[in-house]
N, C-alpha and C positions, 0 to 999 in steps of 0.2 A: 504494500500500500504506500502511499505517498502520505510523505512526512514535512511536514512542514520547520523548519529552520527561522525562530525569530530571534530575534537585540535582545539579550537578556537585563535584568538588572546587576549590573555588577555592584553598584557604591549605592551611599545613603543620597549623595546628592546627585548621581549621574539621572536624566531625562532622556538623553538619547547616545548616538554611537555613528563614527563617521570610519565608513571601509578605506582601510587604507589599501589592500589587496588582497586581490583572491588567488591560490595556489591552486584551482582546478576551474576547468571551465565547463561550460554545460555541455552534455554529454556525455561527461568520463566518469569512469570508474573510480570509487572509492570505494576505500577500507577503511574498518576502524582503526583509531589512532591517526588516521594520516592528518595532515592539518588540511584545512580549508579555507580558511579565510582571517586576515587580520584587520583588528576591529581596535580606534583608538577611540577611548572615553575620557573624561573630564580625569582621570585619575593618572592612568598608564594606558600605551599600546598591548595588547593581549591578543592571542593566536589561540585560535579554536581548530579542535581535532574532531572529528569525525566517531560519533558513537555508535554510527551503525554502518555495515556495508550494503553497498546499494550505487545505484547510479546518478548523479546531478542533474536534476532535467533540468530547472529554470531559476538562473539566480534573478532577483528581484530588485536589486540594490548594484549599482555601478559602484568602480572606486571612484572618490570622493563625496559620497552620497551619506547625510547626515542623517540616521533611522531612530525614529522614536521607539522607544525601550516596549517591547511586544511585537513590533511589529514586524512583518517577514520579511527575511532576508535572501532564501532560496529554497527549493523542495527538493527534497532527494526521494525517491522511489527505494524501501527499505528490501534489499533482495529476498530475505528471508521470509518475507510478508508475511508476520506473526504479532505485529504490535498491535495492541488492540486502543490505545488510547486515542484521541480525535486528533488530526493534524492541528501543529502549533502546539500539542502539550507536550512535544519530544527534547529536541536536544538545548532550545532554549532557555524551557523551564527547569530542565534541568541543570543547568550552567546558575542559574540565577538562584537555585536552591543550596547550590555548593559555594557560590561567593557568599550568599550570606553568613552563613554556619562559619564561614572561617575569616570575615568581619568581624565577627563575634567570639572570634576566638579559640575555636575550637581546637584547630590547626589543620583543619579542611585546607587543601590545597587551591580554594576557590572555584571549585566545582569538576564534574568531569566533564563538563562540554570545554573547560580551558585549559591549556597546556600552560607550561613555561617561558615559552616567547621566546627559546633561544634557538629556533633554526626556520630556515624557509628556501624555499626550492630555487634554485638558479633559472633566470627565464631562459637561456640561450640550453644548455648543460642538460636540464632537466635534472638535475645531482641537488641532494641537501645541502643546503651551505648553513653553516654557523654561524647568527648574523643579531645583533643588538636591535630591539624593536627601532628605537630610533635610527641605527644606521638603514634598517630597508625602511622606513620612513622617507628617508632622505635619499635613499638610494631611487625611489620610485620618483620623487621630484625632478632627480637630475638627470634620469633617465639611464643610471650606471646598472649594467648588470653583476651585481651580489658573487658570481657564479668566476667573471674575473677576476676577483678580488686576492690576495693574499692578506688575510687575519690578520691584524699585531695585536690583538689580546687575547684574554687566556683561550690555553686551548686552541689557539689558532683561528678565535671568534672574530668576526668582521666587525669594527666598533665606526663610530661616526668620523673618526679620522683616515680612516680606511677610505671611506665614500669620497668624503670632502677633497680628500687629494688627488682621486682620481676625476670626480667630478670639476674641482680647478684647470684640470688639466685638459679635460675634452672641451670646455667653455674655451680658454684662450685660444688652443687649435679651433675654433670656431671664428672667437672676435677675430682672430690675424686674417679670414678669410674673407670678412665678410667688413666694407664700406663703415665707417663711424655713423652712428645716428647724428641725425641734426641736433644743432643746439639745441635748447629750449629756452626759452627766455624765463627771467626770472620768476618766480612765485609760481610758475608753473607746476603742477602734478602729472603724476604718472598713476597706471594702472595697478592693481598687486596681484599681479599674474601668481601662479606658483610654476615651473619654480621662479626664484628670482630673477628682479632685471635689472638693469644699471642704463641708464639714462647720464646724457652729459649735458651740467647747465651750468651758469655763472658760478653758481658755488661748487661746482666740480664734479666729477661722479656721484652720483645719487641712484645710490639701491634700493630700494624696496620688496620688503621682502613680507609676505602675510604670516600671521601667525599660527604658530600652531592650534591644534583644537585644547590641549590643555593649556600653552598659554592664552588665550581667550577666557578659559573659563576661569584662569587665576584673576584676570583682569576684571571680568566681569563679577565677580568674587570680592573682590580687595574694593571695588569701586562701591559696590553694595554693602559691606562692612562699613566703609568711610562714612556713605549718606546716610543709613540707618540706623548706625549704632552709636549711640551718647556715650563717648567712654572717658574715662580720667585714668590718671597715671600716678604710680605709687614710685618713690625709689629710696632705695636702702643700698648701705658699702657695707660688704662682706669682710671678717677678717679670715684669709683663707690658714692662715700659720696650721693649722694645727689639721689642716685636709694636704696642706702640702708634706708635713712630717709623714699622717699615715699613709699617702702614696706612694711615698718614698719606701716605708716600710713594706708594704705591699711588691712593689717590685721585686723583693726578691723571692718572693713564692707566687707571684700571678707574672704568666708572661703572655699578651702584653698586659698591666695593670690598668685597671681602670680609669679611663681620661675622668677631668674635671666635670666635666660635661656630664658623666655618668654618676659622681657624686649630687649634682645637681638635680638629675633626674629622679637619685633615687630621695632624694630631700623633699624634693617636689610633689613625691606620689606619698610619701608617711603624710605631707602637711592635708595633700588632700585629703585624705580618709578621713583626717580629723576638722574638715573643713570641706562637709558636702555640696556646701550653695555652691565655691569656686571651681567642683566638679558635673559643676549642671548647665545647665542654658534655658538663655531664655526665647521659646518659640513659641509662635501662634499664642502670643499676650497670656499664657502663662510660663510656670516655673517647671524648669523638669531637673531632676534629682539621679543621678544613675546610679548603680551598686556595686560597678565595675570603674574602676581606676587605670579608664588607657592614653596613655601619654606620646603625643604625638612630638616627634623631633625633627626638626627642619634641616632638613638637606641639600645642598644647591646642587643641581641637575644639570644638564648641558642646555641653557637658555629657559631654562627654566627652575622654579623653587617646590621639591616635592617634601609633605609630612608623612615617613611610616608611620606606625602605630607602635609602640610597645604598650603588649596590652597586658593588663593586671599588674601593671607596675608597680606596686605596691606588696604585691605579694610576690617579687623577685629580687633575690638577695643584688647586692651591688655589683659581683662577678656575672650574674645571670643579665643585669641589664648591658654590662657593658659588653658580652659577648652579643646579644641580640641586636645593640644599636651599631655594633660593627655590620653585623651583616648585613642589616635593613641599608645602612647607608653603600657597603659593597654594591645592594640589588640595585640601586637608587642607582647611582653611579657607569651602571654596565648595562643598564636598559632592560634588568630583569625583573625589578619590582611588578606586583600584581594589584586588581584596586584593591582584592583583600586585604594587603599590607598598607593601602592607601587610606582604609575607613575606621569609624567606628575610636576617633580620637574623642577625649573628653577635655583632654587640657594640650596646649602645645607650648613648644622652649623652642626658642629661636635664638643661636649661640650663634655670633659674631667676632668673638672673642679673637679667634686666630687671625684677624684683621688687623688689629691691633688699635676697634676701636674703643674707646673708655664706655660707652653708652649711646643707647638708641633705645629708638620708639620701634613696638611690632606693633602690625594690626592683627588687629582680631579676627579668629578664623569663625567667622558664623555658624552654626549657633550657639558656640562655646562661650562661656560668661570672661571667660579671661586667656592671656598669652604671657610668655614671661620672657623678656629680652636678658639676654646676657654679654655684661661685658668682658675686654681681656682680663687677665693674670696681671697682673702687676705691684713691681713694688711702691708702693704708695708711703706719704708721711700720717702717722699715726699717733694717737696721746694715751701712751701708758695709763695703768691704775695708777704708778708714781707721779704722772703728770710730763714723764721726759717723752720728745719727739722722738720715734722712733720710725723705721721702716718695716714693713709687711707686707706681704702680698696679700692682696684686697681684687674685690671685684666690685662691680656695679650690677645691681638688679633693679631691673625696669616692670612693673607689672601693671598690666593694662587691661582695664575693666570696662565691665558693659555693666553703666548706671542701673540699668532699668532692674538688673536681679540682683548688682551688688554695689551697696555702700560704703563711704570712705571706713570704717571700723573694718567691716567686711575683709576688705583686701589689704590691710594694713595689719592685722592679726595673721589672717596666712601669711604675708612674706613675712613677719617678724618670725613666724617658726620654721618658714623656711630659712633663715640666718640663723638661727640659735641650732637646726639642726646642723647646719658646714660650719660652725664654727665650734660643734661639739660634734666631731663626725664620727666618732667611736659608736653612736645610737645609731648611724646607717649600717655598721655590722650585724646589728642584732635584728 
């Protein structure tokens, strides 16, 4: 019987899903397992596999074509013709029932309609190539075939530099062949083709380049935080002395030891437990309360800014956080993260620290009540019990709230426990 293939839900805030390519075309033969088609959401790029064998008869959705979450994508013809449920309840309900379960924790791999993202077919080759959601992103733009590629990251993975060099390099062999466009006079615009274009006007080359579907939706995200959320800002200086002693001490039985960052986080998640409003948000004009403590940590991406989740942060020792936010940030990084690793945050820490800026403002990731900026490590001038100036290393904490579920006592109690706990950091052991 014919199955129906819809847009799953993957995330809390994803609406829809924009194909970035399909690896079979109507007509062919599938197996299970094999992939089918890559789909980016407001979260991450994600690659779906094939749960049943059968053949492709009609996909529904071009690439670039942005699908509202149910709606159909393509129908395969299931060969075994033994499923009894209505077309449309197959492989995308069931992708949408395994991302949730593992938004929430479970450790659901995000469904079985979703793979890993880390491989996609060569168009020319027809071979698997080993390839970073982002770089066949990018690779479809530029029109680079995946399949020529030699890897330089792990495992011989195709990452976004791989693309981008080769992609540079068929664009020039192009511009040297082909006439300069005409000026354009000043103030003038250009179109936002994908891929990019480069236009020459008084102020020189001018690229235009459109954004991606998850930068848009950060954008359209951070812009709706700004308009509708009243927020005020708390700040407090940390004395780190005594979080720098026990990492020091740590080092020599944790390798690598836990960054500061993960001190912080695990600071972060004891203050919330004992501070549930700072663990809630405020939606659809009331108060919501969660029971789950998942702490969202901010990662910079290639052009973009993504939050994993470590979830139940609270109830993971400091070694456990700081191995998980290696890895979430490794996934972030190599184009492997999934939306399940993308959702289901309750508080988020945005460290800028290694910047080496003193302090800053984060916005608010809606519909979370608060965000906590982080500054560098520094040694700073300090006033003893004795009164004598001394040096420390000190930090800056920025916490930024949403008036409407949290008042100034509100957020001035959580960060004061978050400081009393880094600068008594022996209680993040226990």
């Amino acid at each position: 019987m014919a199955v129906e293939i819809v847009m799953p839900h993957l995330s809390d805030s994803m609406e829809e899903g924009t194909i970035v390519q399909w690896f079979v075309a109507e007509g062919d033969a599938v197996s299970e397992g094999q992939p089918l088609v890559e789909v980016e959401t407001d979260k991450a790029s994600v690659t779906y596999e094939s749960e049943l064998e059968g053949t492709l008869l009609t996909i529904n959705a071009a690439v670039g074509d942005s699908v509202a979450v149910g709606a159909v994508i393509a129908i395969v013809r299931d060969a075994a013709g033994n499923r009894s449920e209505p077309a449309g309840a197959a492989i995308g309900a069931a992708a949408a029932t395994g991302a949730t379960s593992a938004a929430a924790g479970t450790g659901a791999a995000g469904g079985t309609g979703m793979a890993g993202a880390t491989s996609t077919t060569g168009a020319a080759s027809g071979r698997r190539v080993k390839a970073s959601p982002l770089a066949r992103r990018i690779a479809g733009e530029l029109g680079v075939d995946l399949a020529t590629l030699a890897g330089s990251g792990p495992h011989g993975r195709v990452i976004r530099a791989d693309v981008e060099r080769s992609g540079v390099a068929t664009a020039l062999a192009a511009r040297a062949s082909t006439p300069a466009p005409p000026e354009v006079p000043t103030g003038a615009t250009t179109s936002t083709p994908v891929p990019p274009t480069t236009t020459t006007t008084t102020k020189g080359d001018t690229t235009r380049t459109r954004p991606t579907r998850l930068q848009e939706t950060v954008a359209r995200r951070m812009a709706e935080a700004r308009a509708t959320v009243p927020d005020f800002e708390l700040r407090c200086e940390v004395d780190m002395s005594l979080a720098v002693a026990l990492r020091t001490q740590l080092q020599e039985i944790t390798d690598p030891p836990p960054s500061y960052n993960d001190f912080i986080v695990r600071a972060v998640a004891l203050a919330l437990r004992e501070f549930p409003r700072v663990n809630g948000a405020y939606r659809d004009s009331a108060f919501e309360e969660y029971s789950r403590v998942n702490v969202g940590i901010a990662v910079a991406a290639d052009d973009a800014l993504l939050v994993p989740t470590i979830f139940d942060a609270d109830q993971r020792s400091l070694t456990q956080i700081a191995a998980t936010s290696r890895k979430l940030a490794a996934k972030v990084r190599d184009g492997s993260v999934s939306p399940a690793d993308l959702s289901g945050s309750t508080f988020s820490v945005s460290n800028l620290g290694m910047y080496g800026l003193d302090s800053f403002t984060a916005v608010i990731n809606p519909p979370q009540a608060a965000i906590l900026a982080v500054g560098s490590l520094k040694l700073r001038a300090v006033v003893d019990d004795e009164g004598s100036v001394v040096a420390h290393p000190t930090i800056h904490l920025t916490l930024a709230c949403d008036h409407r579920i949290l008042y100034g006592a509100d957020g001035a109690r959580f960060l004061a426990r978050v400081r009393d706990l880094l600068q008594k950091p022996v209680s993040l052991l226990v």
